[in-house]
N, C-alpha and C positions, 0 to 999 in steps of 0.2 A: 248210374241211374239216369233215366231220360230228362229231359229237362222241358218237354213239350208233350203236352197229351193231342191226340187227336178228339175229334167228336162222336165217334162210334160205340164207345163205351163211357160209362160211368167212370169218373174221373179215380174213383175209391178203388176201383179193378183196375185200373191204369198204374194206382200205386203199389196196388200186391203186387202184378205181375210185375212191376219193376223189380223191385225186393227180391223177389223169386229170381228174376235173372240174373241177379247180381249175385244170387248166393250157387245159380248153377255157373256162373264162370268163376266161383273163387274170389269175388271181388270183398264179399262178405262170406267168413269164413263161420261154420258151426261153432257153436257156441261163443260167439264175436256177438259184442251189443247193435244193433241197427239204430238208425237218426230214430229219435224220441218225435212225437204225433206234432209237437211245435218246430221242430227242425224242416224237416218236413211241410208241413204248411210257412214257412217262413221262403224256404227254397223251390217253394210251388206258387208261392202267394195264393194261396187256400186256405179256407176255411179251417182250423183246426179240427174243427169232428169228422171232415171228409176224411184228412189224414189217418184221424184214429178208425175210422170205420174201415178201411184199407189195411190200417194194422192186426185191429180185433178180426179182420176176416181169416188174415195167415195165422193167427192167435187159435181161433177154433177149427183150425183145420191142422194144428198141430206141426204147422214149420217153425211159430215163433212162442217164444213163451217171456213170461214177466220176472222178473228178481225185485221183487217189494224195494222201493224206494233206490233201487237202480236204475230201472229201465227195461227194455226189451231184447232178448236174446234169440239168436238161431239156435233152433234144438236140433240137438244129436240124431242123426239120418233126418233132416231137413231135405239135404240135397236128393235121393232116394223116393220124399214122399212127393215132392215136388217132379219126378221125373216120370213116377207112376201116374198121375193123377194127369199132367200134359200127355203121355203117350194114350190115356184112353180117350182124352178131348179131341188127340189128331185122329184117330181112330171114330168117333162120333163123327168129326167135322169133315174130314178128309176121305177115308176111306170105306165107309159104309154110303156115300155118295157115288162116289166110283163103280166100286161094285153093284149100285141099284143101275146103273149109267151102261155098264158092260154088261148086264144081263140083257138089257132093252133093248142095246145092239149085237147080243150075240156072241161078243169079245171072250172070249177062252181065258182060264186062268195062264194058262202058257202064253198067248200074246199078251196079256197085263204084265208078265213078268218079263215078256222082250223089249216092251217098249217101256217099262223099267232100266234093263241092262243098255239098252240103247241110247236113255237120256244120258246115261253113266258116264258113259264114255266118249 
């Protein structure tokens, strides 16, 4: 997990996306409990409802779920909805820019895909 947030986002999406990362390298494994909303705020020195707001965000979006008087858990294809849901942000973020950018100047799907293979290598 990061240990430093920047100021571009809200520090609550600073902490999903952490969680998130850690759960797509394995660091946090499906069905493995995650730091509880005071751990967390203790190891961010934050407010505890940011923390929790960060948690309940990955909560209704169905990467984490609750065990009553446990704690917080990674659910089962965690890593899968986590990986759909970033592929269609890069897709928003990334590559429908691109392509408004290569139509403007004319750019060919074949040279987008050379100077793809080209960065490549």
């Amino acid at each position: 997990m990061k240990h430093e947030f920047d100021g571009e986002k809200s520090i609550y999406l600073q902490i999903a996306e952490s969680i998130e990362d850690d759960i797509l390298q394995e660091i946090i494994k499906e069905e493995t409990q995650v730091l509880s909303t005071n751990q967390l705020a203790l190891m961010y020195r934050i407010n505890p409802a940011t923390a929790a707001k960060g948690i309940n965000l990955l909560v209704d979006e169905g990467i984490l779920y609750k065990k009553r008087g446990i704690g917080m858990f990674v659910s089962r294809g965690a890593v899968n909805k986590i990986r759909i849901k970033r592929k269609s942000a890069f897709y928003e973020k990334y590559i429908v820019p691109i392509l408004d950018e290569a139509s403007n100047l004319n750019i060919s799907e074949d040279e987008i895909a050379e100077m793809i293979r080209r960065k490549q290598e």
